[in-house]
C-alpha positions in Angstrom: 127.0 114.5 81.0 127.9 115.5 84.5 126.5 118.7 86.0 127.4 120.9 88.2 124.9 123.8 89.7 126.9 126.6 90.6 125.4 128.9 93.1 121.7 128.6 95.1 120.8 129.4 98.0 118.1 130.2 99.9 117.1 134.2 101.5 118.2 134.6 105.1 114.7 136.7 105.5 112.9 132.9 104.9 111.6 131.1 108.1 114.4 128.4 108.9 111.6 125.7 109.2 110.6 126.5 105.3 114.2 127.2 104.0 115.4 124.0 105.4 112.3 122.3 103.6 112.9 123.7 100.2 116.5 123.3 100.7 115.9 119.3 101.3 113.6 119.4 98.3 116.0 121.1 95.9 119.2 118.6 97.6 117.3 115.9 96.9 116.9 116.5 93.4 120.3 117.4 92.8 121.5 114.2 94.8 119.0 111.9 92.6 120.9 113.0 89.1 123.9 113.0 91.0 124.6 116.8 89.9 127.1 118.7 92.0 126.3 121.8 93.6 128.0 125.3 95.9 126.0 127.2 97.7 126.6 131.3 96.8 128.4 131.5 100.0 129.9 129.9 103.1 129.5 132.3 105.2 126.8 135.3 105.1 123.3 135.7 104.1 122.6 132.5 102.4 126.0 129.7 103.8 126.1 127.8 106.5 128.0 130.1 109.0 126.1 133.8 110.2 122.8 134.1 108.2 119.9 135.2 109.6 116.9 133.1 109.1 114.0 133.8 111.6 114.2 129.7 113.6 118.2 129.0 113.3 119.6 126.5 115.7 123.5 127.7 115.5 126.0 126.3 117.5 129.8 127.5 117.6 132.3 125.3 115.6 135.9 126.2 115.2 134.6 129.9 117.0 132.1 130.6 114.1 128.2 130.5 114.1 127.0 127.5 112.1 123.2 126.3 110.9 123.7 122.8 112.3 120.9 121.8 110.8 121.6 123.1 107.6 124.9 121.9 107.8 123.6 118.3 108.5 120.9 118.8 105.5 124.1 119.3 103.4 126.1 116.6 104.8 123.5 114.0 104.1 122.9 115.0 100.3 126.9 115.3 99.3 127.1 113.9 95.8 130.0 111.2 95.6 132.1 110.9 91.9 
């Protein structure tokens, strides 16, 4: 039965070091059972682009502020049909 896990995230309050941990935990768990996954939003508090997390490394793609390392860490665990 596929599934799908509709929103997670992780709190931008979190040390980037232990967000992108758990994060890498919980992705690789998903990616194992080959479930898909969205994070509650793109952009904000807990996406890719403009959070806040104490550690960030952002760099500036297509003008906005984006977690490259969180965007890598989601890159790597994409779940394929």
């Amino acid at each position: 039965m596929p599934v799908h896990v509709g929103e997670f995230g992780c709190y931008d309050r979190t040390p980037n070091d232990v967000a992108l941990r758990w994060l890498s935990d919980v992705l690789g768990v998903f990616a194992s059972f080959g479930w898909g996954y969205a994070l509650w939003e793109f952009q904000g508090p807990f996406g890719v682009i403009g959070h806040r997390r104490p550690g960030a490394r952002f760099e500036q793609l297509d003008g906005f502020p984006v977690d490259r390392d969180l965007l890598e860490l989601l890159q790597a665990h994409r779940v394929t049909p």
